[in-house]
C-alpha positions as CSV (number, residue, x, y, z in Angstrom):
1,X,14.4,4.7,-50.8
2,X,15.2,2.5,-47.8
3,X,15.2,-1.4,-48.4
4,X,17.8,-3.1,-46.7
5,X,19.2,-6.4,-47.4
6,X,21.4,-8.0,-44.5
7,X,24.1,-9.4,-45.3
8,X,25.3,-8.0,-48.8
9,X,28.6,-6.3,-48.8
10,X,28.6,-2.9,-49.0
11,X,29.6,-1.2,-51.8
12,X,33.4,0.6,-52.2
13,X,32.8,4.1,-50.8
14,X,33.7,5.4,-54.8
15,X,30.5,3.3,-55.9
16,X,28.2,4.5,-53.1
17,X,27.5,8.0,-54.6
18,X,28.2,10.0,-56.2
19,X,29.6,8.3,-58.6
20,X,32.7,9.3,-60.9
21,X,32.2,8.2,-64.6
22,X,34.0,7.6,-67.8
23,X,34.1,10.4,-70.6
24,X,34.4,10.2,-74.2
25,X,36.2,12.7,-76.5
26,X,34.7,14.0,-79.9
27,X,35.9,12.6,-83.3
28,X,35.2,13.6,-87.0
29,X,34.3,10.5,-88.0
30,X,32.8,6.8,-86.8
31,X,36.2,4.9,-85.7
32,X,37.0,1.8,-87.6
33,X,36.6,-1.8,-85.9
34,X,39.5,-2.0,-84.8
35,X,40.4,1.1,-83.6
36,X,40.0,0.3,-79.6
37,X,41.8,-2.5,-77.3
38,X,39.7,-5.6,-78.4
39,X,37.2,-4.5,-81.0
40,X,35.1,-1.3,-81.1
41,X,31.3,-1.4,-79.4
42,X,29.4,0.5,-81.1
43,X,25.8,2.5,-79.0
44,X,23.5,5.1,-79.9
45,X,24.1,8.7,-78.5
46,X,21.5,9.6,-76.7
47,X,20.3,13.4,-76.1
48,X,19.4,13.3,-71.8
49,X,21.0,13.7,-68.6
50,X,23.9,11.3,-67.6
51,X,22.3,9.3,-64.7
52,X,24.3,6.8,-62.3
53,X,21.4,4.6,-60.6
54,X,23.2,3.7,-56.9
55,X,20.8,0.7,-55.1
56,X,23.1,-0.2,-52.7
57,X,21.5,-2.5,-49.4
58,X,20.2,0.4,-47.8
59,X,18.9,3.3,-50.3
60,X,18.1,3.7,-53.8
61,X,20.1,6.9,-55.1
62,X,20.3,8.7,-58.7
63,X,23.4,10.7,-59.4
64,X,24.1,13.2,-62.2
65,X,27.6,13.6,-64.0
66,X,28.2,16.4,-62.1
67,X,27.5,14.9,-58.6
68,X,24.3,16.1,-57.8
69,X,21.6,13.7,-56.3
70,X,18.5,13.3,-58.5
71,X,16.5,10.7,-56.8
72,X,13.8,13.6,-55.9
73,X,13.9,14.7,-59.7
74,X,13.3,11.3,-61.1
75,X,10.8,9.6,-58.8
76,X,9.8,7.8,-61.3
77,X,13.1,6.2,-62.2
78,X,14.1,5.2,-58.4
79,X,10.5,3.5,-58.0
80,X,12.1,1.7,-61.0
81,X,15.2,0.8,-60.1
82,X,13.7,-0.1,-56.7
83,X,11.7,-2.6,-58.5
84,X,14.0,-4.2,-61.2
85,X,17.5,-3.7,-59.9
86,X,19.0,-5.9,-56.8
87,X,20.7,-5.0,-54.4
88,X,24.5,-4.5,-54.9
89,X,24.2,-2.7,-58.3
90,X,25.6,0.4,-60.1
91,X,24.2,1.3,-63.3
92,X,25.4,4.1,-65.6
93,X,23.0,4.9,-68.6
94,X,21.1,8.4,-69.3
95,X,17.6,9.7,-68.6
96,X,15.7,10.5,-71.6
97,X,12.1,11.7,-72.4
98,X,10.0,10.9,-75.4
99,X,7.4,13.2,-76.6
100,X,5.9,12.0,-79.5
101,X,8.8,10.2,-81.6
102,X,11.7,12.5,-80.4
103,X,13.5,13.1,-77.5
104,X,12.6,16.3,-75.3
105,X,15.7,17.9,-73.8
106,X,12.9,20.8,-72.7
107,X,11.1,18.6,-70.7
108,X,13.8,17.1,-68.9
109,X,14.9,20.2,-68.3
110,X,11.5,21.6,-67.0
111,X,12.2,18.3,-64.2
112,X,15.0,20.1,-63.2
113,X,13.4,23.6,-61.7
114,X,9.8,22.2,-61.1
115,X,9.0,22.4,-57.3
116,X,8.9,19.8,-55.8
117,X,5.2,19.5,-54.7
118,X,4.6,19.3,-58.4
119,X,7.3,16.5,-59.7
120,X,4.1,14.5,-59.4
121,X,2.7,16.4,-62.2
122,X,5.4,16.5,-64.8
123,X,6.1,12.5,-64.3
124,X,2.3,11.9,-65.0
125,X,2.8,14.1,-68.1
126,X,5.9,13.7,-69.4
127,X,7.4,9.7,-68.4
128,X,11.1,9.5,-68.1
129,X,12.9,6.4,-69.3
130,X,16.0,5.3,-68.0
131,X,18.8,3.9,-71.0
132,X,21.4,1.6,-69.6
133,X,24.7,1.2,-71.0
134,X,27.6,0.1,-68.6
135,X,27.3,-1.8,-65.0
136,X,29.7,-0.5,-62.6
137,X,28.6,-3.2,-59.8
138,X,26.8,-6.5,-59.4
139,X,26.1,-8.4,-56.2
140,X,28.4,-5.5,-54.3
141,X,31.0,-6.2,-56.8
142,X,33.1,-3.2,-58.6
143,X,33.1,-4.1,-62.0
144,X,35.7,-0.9,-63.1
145,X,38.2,-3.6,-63.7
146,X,36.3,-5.5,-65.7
147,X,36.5,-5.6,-69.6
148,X,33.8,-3.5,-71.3
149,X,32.4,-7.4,-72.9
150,X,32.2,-8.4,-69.2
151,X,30.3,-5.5,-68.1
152,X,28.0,-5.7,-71.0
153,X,27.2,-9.0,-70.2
154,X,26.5,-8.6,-66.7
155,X,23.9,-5.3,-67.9
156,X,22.1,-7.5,-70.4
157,X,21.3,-10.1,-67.6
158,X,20.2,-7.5,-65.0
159,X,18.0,-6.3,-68.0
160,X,16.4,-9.8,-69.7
161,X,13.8,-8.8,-66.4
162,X,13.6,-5.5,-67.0
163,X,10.2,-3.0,-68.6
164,X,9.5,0.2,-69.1
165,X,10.9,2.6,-67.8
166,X,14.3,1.0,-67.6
167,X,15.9,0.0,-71.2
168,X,18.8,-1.7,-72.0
169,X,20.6,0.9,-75.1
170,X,21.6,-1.4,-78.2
171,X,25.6,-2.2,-78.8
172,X,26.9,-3.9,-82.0
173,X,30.0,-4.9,-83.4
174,X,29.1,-4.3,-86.8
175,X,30.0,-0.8,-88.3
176,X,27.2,-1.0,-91.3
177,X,24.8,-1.8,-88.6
178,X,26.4,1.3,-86.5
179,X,26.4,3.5,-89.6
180,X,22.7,2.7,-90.2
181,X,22.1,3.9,-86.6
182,X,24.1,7.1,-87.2
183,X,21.9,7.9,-90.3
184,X,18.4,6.6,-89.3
185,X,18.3,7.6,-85.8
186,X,19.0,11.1,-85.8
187,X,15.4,12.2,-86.7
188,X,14.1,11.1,-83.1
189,X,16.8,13.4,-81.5
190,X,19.9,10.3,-81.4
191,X,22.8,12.7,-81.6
192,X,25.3,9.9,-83.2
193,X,27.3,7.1,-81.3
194,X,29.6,6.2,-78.4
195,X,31.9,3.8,-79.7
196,X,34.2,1.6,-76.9
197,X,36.4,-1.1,-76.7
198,X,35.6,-4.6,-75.7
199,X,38.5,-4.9,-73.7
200,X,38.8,-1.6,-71.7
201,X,38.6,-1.2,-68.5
202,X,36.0,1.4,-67.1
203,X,38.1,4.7,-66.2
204,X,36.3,7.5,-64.0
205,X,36.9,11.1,-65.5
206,X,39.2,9.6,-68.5
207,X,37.8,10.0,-72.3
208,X,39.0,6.6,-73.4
209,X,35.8,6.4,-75.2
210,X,34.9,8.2,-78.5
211,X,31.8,9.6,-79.8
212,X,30.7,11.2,-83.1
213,X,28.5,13.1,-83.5
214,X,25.4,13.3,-86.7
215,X,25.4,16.7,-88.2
216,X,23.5,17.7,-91.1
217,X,22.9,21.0,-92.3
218,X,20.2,23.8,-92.7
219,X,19.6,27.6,-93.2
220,X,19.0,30.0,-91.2
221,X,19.1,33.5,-91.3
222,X,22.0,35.9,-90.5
223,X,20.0,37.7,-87.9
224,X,23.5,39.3,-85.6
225,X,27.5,38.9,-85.2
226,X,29.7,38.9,-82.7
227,X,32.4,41.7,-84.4
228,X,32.4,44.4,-86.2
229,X,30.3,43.7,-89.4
230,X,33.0,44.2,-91.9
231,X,34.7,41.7,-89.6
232,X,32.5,39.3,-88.2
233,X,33.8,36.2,-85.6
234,X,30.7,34.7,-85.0
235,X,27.3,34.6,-86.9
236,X,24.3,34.4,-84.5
237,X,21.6,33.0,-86.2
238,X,17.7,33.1,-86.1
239,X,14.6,32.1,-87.8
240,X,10.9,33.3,-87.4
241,X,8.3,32.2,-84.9
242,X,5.2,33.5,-84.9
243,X,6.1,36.7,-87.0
244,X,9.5,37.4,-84.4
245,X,13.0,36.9,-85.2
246,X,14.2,34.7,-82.4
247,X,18.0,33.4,-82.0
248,X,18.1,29.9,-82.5
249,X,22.1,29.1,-82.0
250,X,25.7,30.8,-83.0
251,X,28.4,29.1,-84.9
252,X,32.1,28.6,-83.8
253,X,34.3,31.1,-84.2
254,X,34.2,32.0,-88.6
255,X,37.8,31.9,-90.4
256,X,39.1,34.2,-92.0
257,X,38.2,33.2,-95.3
258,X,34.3,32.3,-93.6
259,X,34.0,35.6,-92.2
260,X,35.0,37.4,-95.1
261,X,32.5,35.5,-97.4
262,X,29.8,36.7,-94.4
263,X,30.4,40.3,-94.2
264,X,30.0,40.6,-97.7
265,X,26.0,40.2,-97.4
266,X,25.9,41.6,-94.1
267,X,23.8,45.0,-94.0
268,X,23.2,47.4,-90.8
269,X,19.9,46.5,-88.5
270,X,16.9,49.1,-89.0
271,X,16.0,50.5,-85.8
272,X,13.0,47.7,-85.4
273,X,15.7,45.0,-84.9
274,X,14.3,42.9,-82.4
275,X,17.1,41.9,-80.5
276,X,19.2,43.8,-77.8
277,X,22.7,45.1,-77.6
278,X,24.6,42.5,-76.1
279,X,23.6,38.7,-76.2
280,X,24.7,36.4,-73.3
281,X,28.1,33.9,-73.5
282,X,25.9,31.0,-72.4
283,X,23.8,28.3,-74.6
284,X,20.5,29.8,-76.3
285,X,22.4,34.0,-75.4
286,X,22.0,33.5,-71.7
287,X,24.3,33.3,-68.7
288,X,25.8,35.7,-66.7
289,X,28.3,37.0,-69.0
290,X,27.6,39.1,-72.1
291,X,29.1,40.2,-75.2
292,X,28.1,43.1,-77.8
293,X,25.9,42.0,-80.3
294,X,26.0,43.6,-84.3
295,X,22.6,43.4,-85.1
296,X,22.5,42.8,-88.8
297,X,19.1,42.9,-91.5
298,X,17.8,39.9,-91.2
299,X,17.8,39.1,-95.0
300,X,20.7,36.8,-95.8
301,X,20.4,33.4,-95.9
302,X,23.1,30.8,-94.5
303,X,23.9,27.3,-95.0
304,X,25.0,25.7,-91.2
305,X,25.9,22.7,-90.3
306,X,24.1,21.3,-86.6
307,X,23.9,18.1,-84.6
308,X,20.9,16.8,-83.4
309,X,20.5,18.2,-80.1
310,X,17.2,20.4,-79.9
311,X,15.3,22.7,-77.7
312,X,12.3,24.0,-79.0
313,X,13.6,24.5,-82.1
314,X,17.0,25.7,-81.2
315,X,20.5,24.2,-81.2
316,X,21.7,23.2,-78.0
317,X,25.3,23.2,-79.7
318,X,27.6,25.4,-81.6
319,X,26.8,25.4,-85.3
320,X,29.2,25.4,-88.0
321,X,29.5,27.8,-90.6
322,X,28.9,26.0,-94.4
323,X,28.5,29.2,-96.9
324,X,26.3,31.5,-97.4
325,X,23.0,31.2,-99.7
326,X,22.5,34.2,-102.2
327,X,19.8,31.7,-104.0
328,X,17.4,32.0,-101.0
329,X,15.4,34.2,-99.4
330,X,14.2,34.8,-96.2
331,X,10.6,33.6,-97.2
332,X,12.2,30.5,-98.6
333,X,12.7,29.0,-94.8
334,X,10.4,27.2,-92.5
335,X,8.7,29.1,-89.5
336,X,9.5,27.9,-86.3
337,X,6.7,26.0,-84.5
């Protein structure tokens, strides 16, 4: 999107797209306050696509985490941005879309392989919204140097001007208040917190930043394995939709003592099982690689513990093994919608 602005100075060739950004490696629990260089920030996880918004002099540009140009994905966004950012800025944040009160991962996903000719269709149906959360450049300026507090600051200006669909994602100092976000957000698809420190620098491709992640757990019923089923190393899980047995996820790799305590309900499929012979190494049993499946009788019942990243009912992420739940029965759980 072409708007030029004599004058400006360009930004550093790193900044002009695509854009490098900062990680953040996985911890068990929500750091303490002073666990990062100059106080911990504390943000809400949220379950989209990492997006770097480029509006340098000349062009308007969205970037993914993986370096691929969005802009024609997320018209929507770069009218946006077009609209509210100036000039000389480099916003990192994530894409999100809300249907009803939770996050959609399916329909930001259905953005992604829609032709083109119809983009026009899924934006009128399905909004995106653009969260904010670090500012790489200001006015030209690369801001990577800068403290995190600095940055922030800089963001919350830009944003005091902003509306729908750019947002500005909430940051606080307090761990209650962090805690309370961690706990109360996760029903509208918040998958727990990023947590940085005020004074750090921003680091391309480094995971000086920490995130956590909300897990809570459910049943579901052992529907396969990967192994033998006196020997099981992973449990692949399902639940019914409609009156079929569908996989919904697959836990991490079981213990020993996990595995054990699994085979010991485990029973042979009948020939009806609905499943195939091999299940695919990628999320939901897809990708290009495959590994054989044990299908099991789908009557035991077991406890897992899962984040809050969704797809139509099924995890997006490994789930871990709790125990399994000799009280329950497969009637006992939910349909899927």
């Amino acid at each position: 999107m072409p708007l030029s602005v004599p004058g400006l100075p360009a930004l550093p060739p790193e900044l002009a797209g695509p854009v490098a950004v900062q990680l953040a490696k996985p911890v068990r629990e929500i750091p303490q306050p002073t666990a990062l260089s100059g106080g911990c920030r504390y943000e809400p996880k949220w379950d989209g696509y990492r997006l770097v918004i480029v509006r340098d002099r000349s062009s308007t540009r969205l970037w993914s985490k993986q370096g691929r140009d969005l802009t024609d994905r997320f018209p929507d966004l770069a009218a946006a941005a077009v609209a509210q950012l100036p000039p000389g800025s480099v916003v990192d944040g994530e894409v999100v879309i809300w249907h009803d009160d939770r996050l959609d991962f399916g329909l930001l996903q259905r953005r992604m392989v829609t032709a083109a000719g119809r983009i026009a269709a899924q934006v009128a149906a399905a909004p995106a919204s653009y969260v904010a959360f670090d500012l790489l450049a200001t006015g030209g300026e690369d801001l990577r140097r800068s403290t995190f507090a600095r940055r922030r600051a800089g963001l919350e200006g830009l944003a005091a001007r902003w509306a729908p669909p750019m947002q500005l994602s909430p940051v606080t100092a307090d761990p209650v208040e962090a805690r309370r976000w961690f706990d109360d957000f996760r029903p509208a698809g918040v998958e727990g917190l990023v947590v940085k420190g005020a004074a750090t620098r921003y680091a391309p491709g480094r995971r000086d930043w920490l995130k956590v992640k909300s897990w809570e757990t459910t049943e579901v019923l052992a529907g396969g394995v990967i192994g033998p089923i006196g020997r099981p190393g992973q449990l692949v899980a399902g639940q019914y939709r409609g009156g079929e047995l569908v996989v919904v996820g697959r836990t991490s790799p079981l213990t020993p003592e996990q595995s054990a305590e699994l085979a010991g309900v485990l029973r042979p499929a009948a020939d009806d099982h609905p499943w195939p012979e091999r299940i695919g190494t990628g999320r939901f049993g897809g990708g290009r690689l495959s590994v054989p499946l044990t299908r099991v009788e789908p009557t035991a019942v077991v406890e897992v513990s899962a984040d809050a990243a969704l797809q139509a009912g099924v995890f997006r992420h490994p789930l871990r093994f709790v125990r399994v739940r000799p009280d329950l029965h497969a009637d006992d759980l939910p349909v899927l919608p």
